[in-house]
N, C-alpha and C positions, 0 to 999 in steps of 0.2 A: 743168745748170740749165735749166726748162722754162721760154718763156713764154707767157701764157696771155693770149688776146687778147680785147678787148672784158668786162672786171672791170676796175672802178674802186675802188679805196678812200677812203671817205668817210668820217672818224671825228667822231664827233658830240663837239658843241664842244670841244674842245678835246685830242681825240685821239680821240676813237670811232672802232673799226674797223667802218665797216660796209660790204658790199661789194656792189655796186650794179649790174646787169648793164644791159648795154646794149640787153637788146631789150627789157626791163622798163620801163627808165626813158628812154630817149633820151639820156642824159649822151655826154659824149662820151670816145671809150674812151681808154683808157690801159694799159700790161701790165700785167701782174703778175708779180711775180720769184716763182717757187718754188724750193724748194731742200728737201734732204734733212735734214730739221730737226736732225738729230744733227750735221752736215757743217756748215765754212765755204761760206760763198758763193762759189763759185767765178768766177773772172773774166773775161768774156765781153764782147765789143764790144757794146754798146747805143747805139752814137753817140753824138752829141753835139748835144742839142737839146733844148727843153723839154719834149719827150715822153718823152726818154730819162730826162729831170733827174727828172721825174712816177714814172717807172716804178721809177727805185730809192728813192726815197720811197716810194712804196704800197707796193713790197715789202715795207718795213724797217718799217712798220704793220703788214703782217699776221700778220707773229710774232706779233704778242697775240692773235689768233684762231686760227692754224694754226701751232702745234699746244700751245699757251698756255692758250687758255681749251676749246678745240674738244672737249675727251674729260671734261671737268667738274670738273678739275683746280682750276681756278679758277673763282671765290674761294673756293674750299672750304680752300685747306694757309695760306690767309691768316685765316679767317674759326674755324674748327670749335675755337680752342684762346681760350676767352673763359670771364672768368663768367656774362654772360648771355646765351648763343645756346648753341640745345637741339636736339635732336632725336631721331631713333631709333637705338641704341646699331649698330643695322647701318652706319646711313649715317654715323654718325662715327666708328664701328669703332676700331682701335686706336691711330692717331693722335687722336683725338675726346678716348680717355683715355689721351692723354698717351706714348704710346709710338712718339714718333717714328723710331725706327731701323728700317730697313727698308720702310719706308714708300716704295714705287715713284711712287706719283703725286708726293710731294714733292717725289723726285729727278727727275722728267720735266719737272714744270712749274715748280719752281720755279727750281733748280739750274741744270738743261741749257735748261730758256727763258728766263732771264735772259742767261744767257751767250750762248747762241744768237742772241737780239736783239741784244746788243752787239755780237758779230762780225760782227752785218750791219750793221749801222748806222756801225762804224767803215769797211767795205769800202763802202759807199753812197756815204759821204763824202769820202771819197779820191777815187773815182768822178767825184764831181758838183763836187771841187773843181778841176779838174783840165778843164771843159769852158770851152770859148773861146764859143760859139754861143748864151749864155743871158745875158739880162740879170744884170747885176750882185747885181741887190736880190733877186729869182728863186735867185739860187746863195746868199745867205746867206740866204735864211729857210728852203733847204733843209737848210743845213747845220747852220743850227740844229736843227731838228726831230728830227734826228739827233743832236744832241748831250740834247736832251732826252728822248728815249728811253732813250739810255745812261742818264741820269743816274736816271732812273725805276726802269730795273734796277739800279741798281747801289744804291739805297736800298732797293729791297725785296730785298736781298742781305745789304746790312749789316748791316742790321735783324732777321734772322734767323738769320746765321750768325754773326755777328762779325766778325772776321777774315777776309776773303777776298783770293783773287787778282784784279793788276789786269792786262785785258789791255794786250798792246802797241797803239797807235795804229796803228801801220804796218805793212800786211799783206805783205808781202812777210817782215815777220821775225818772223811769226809763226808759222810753223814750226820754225824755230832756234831760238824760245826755248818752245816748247812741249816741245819733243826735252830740254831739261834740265830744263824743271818749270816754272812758275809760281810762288812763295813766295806764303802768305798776306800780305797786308801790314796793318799794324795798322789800326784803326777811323779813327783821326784823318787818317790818310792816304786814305782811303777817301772818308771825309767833305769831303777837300779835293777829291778828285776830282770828286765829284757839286757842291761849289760852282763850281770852276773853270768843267764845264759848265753850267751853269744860269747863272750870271752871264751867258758868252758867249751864252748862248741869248736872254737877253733885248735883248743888246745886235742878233742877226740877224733874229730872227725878225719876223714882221707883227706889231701891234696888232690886235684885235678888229677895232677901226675903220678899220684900211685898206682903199683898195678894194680892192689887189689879196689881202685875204685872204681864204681859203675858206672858209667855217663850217663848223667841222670837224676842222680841224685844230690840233696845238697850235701856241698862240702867243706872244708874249712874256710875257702877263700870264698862262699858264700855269705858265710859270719863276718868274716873279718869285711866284706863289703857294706852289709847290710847295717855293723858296727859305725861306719863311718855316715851310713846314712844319719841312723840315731842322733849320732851325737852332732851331726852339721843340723837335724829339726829341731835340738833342745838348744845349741848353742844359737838359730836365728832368734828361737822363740824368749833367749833373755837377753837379746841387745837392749838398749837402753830405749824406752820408748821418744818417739823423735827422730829415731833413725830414719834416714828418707832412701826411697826405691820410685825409682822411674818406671813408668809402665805407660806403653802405646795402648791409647784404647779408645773410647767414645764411643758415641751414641751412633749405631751401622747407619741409619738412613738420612739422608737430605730430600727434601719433595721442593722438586723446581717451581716453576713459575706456572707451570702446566697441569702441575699438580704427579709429577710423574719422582716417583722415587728412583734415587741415587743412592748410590755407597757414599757413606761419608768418610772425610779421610780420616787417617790415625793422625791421634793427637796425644802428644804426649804432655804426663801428667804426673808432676811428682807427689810422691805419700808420704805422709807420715807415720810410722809405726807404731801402732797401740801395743800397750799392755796385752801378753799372753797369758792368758790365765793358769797357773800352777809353776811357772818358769821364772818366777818374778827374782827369786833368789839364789837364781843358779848364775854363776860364774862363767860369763859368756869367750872371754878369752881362752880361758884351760877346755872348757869345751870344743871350741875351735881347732887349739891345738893337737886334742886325741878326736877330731874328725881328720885334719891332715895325717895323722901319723897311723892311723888305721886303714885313708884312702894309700898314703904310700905305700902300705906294708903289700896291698893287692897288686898295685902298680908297677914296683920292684921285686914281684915274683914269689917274697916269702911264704906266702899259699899258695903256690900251684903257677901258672902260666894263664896270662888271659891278653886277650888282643882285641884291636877294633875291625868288624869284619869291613870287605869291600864294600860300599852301598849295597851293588848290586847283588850282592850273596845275602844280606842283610835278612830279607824276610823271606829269604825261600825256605820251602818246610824243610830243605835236606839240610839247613842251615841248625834247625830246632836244637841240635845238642851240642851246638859248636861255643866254644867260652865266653865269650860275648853275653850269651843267655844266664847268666848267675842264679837265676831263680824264676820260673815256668811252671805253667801247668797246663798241661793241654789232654785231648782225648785220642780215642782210637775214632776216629771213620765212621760212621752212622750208628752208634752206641748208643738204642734208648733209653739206658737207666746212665750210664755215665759220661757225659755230655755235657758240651758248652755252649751257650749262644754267641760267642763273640761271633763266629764268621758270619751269621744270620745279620747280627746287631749294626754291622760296620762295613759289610759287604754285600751280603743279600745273597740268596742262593738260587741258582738260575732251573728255568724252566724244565733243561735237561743238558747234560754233558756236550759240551760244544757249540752253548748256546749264548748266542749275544743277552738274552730277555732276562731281566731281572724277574724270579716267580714274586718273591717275598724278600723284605729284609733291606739293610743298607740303609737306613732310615737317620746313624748317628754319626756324626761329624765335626768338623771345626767352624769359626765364623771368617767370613772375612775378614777383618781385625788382623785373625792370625795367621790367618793367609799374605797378608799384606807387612808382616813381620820380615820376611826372605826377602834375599835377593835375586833377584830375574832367574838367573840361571840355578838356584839350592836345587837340588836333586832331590830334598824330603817337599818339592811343590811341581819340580819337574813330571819328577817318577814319583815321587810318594804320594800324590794328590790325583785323584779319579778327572780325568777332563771331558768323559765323555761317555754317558751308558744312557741305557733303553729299559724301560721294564716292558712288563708283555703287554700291559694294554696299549701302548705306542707302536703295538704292530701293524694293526689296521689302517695308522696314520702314517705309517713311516716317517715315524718321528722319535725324538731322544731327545735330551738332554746333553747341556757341553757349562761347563765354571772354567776360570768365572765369566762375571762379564765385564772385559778387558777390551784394548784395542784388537791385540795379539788374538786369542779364544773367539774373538766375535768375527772374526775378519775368517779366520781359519773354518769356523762354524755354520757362517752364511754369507761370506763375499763383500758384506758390507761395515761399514765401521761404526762406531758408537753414536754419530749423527747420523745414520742410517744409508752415508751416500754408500753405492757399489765402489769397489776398491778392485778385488779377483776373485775369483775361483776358487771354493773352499779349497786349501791341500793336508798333506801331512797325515795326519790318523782320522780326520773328519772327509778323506774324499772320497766316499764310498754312496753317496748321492742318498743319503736319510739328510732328513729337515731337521735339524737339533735346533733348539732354541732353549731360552732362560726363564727360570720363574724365580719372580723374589720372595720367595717362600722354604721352607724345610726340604722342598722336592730337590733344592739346589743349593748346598752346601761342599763345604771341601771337606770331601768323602775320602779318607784315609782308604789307600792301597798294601796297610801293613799284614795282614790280616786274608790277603786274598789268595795266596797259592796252598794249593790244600788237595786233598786226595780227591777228593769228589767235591767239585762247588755245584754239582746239582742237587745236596742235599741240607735237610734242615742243621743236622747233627755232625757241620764239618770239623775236621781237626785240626781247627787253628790253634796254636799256644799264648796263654796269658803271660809277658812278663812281665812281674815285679820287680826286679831287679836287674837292669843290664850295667858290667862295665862300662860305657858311655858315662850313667848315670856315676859311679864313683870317680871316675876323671872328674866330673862337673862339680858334685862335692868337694873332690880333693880344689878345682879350681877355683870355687865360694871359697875355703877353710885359707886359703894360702892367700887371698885380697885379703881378708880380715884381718890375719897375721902381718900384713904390710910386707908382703912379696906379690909387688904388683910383675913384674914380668915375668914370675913363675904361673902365676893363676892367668895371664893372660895365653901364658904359652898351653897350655893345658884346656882352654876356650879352646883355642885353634887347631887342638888336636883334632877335637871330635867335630871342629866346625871342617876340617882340611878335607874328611871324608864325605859332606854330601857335599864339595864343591864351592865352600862360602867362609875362605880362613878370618874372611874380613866385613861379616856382616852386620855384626850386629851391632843397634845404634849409630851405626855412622862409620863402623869399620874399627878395628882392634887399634887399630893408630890415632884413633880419637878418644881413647878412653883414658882421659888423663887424670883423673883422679876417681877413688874408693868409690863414692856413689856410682858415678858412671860404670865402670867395673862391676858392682854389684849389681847393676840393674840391667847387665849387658847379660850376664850370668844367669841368671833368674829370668829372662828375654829368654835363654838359649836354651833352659831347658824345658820352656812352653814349649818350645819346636822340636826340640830331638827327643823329648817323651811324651807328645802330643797324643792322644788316646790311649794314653797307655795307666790312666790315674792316677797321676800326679800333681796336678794343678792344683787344687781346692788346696789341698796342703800345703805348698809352698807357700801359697797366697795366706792362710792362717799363720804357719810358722813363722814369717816375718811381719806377721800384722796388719796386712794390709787388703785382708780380705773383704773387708766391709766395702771402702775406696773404693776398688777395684770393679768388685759386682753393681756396685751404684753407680759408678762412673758411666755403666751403659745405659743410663738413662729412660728402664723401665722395661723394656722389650730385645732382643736379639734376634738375629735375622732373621729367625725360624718361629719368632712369633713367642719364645720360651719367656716369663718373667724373670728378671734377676734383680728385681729389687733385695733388699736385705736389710735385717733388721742384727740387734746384738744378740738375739735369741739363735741365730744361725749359726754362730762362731762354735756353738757343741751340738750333737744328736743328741734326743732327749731320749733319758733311757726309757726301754718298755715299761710302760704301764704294769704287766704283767710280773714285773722282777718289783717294783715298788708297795705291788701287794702283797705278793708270796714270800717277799725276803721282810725280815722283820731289822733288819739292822739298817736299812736305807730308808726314808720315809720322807723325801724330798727329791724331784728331780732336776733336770740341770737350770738356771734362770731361764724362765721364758716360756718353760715348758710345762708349767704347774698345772 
């Protein structure tokens, strides 16, 4: 193990990995542990001190950037498998339609960096528990952080594989029991794991609001967040199967009489809820009730203070560490070894500073479908949706791109209306005399703006932040957990919190005054948060958790706008573990259905 002096890790609010050099910013240094991402962390004197205690913290951080997000792995094996996020059939290639076996990125980032973070973060902790030279309060907020890491991995493990192994706490026997195997252990046992940690997390870690907390790192009221998430995925995933959810969706194209393709409209489609597998005998009510009582606990302040920012503060980077972000990871500014692709993936990075020309990138998106979810004026389709860019080969043409293709967009784009007659005069943001026109294809999708202000957008390696968790999200939680409970006007009120901020208190399905009964409510909810955590890897999940992921992804009827397959079969509902772990581990010797 190398350490590498003067890099500090800063993870913006409430874990963001961002890694801060010292001749850059004057912070004051700290190491950084590296280690052989495939290899445990080997065990090496770091002293005992609050430098030491810093230095196995930031290590046990920058697994999520090295070697986690760094190669673009992520959020792509979290994000590419949805009904509404599209793109070009290369870049989501054969996991995109649905053929996850053999799938090496999967197995690199998901599989071996989850586990990877956990064996450091248990070796961290052992480490940092174990120091005499460190204040008291300093060693349990560290040892929380650690334990909330694990539990981070170990939900986005669950959640994907089912069944998995749980490591040993104690590194010294974790060679002895790796030499016989690991067993899968069931989902319930899992789920108790990742509560065990998150409970304790919140009882060590700082509040928002203590001095001695860093901004930046996670903190209690990130647990207690991330608690209410848990328990609202395990409490959908035992409703009773039968339970029905509405969902706008269908097949994107109509081809007229001319042979000329159309948008097709949304249609809506109710589902029935299948069997989740591993959740079958959990107690869907008491669940529900400690998803409310843990989203309260953030909401009423008991961890710390957190608020819903203005839209417009929303995704500014100066926004990056403000409470809203509960858990983040982002980078420093053109960082070749610690670096993310999101701003490449979702925005594209332009030819040079102050340039209209897309070089590369911006390639992933949403469908029409869920574009066509908002209402006129939602400010996450106003502002939060791209209506209008060029990449560079459109320079010679003076020409671009404008979405969708609407009356409004097309009239504003080229003067003329959807029957082609002339109407006016492009205006607005299209009146700068470039020829923008539509293709029905991945070139033109509704390209999230969330992702786009950043230190430098002329380069490959910008510093955009990943959230996993925003406050938004626990509102919407808390607002699913309280319909369940049969507090319809409290779970409504709590919709139209986070609906009041982009401008839409009354959109969804038909507007919050039409939601008269539990289904409608629950599917208004699940609606809303396709929209407010729209690329941000959420989907696929929710769509599993309550069952109705199959429905869903079939319901588009083969293809999506971008040309992506989403047919689905029952072998999709898990990843199939690596080949590689069912050779080398001797206690597993069957992968998940489907995947033999």
């Amino acid at each position: 193990m190398k350490i590498l002096q003067h890099i500090r890790l800063f993870s913006l609010s409430t874990l963001a990995c961002s890694l801060l050099s010292l001749s850059l910013c004057g912070l004051t240094s700290c190491a950084w542990i590296e280690e052989n991402p495939d290899s445990l962390v080997t065990d090496v004197s770091m002293g005992d001190s609050p430098e030491a205690c810093d230095a196995w913290v930031t290590g046990t951080y920058s697994k999520w950037i090295y070697d986690m997000f760094c190669w673009g792995y992520f959020p792509r094996m979290l994000e590419f498998d949805a009904d509404y996020i599209s793109g070009p059939d290369w870049l989501f290639g054969t996991f995109g339609a649905g053929n996850f076996q053999g799938e090496q990125d999967l197995t690199d980032a998901l599989w071996k960096g989850c586990y990877g973070l956990i064996a450091r973060s248990i070796n961290a902790e052992q480490h940092i528990a174990e120091m005499k030279n460190i204040d008291a309060a300093v060693r349990n907020n560290a040892i929380g952080e650690m334990r909330f890491n694990r539990a981070l991995a170990y939900f986005l493990l669950v959640r994907a594989y089912g069944d998995i192994p749980i490591q040993p706490t104690v590194m010294k026997d974790y060679v002895a029991q790796v030499s016989v195997g690991l067993p899968r252990r069931p989902v319930a046992e899992v789920c108790d794991t990742i509560i065990s940690l998150l409970e304790s997390s919140t009882r060590l870690m700082y509040k928002n609001t203590d001095g001695a907390y860093r901004a930046g790192h996670a903190n209690a009221g990130s647990a207690a967040g991330l608690l209410a998430k848990v328990y609202a995925t395990m409490a959908a995933a035992a409703m009773p199967e039968g339970t029905q959810v509405i969902v706008r969706t269908g097949a994107p194209y109509l081809t007229d009489a001319n042979g000329n393709r159309q948008y097709a409209p949304l249609q809506s489609r109710t589902f029935s809820k299948r069997v989740v597998k591993g959740y079958e005998q959990m107690h869907a009510a008491q669940l529900w009730q400690q998803a409310a009582d843990w989203a309260e606990s953030v909401i009423d302040g008991t961890f710390g203070s957190y608020e819903l920012l203005p839209y417009d503060d929303l995704w500014k980077k100066a926004s990056a560490t403000a409470s809203e972000f509960m858990f983040s990871v982002g980078t420093v500014s053109g960082n070749a070894t610690y670096k993310t692709s999101v701003h490449t993936q979702y925005e594209g990075y332009m030819t040079a500073t102050g340039s209209d020309f897309i070089q590369s990138g911006g390639w992933t998106g949403c469908t029409r479908h869920w574009y066509d979810l908002f209402d006129h004026d939602d400010y996450r389709i106003t502002k939060g949706v791209r209506h209008r860019w060029r990449n560079y080969t459109q320079r010679e043409s003076n020409s671009g791109f404008y979405y969708p293709k609407d009356d409004e967009y097309t009239i504003m784009a080229t003067g003329r209306n959807l029957n082609g007659d002339w109407v006016k005069n492009p205006e607005g943001i299209f009146a700068d005399g470039v020829n923008y026109y539509y293709s029905t294809d991945a070139q033109c999708l509704a390209f999230t703006t969330k992702y786009e202000d950043v230190t430098d957008n002329a380069i490959d390696n910008a510093d955009a932040n990943w959230p996993f968790l925003r406050y938004a999200d626990v509102m919407l939680v808390y607002a699913e957990a309280l319909n369940e409970l049969e507090r319809p006007g409290d779970a409504i009120r709590y919709l139209n919190e986070v609906q009041k901020r982009s401008n839409s208190v009354l959109s969804s399905m038909g507007g919050s005054r039409a939601l008269a009964d539990k289904t409608q409510r629950r599917s208004a909810i699940i609606e809303e948060r396709a929209k407010e955590l729209a690329c941000e890897a959420d989907r696929r999940w929710d769509l599993i958790r309550w069952g109705i992921y199959l429905d869903a992804m079939n319901a588009i009827g083969g293809t999506d706008d971008g040309g992506v397959v989403k047919t689905r079969t029952e072998r999709n509902l898990l990843f199939p573990l690596p080949q590689q772990e069912i050779n080398t581990n001797p206690a597993i010797n069957a992968n998940n259905p489907g995947w033999q």
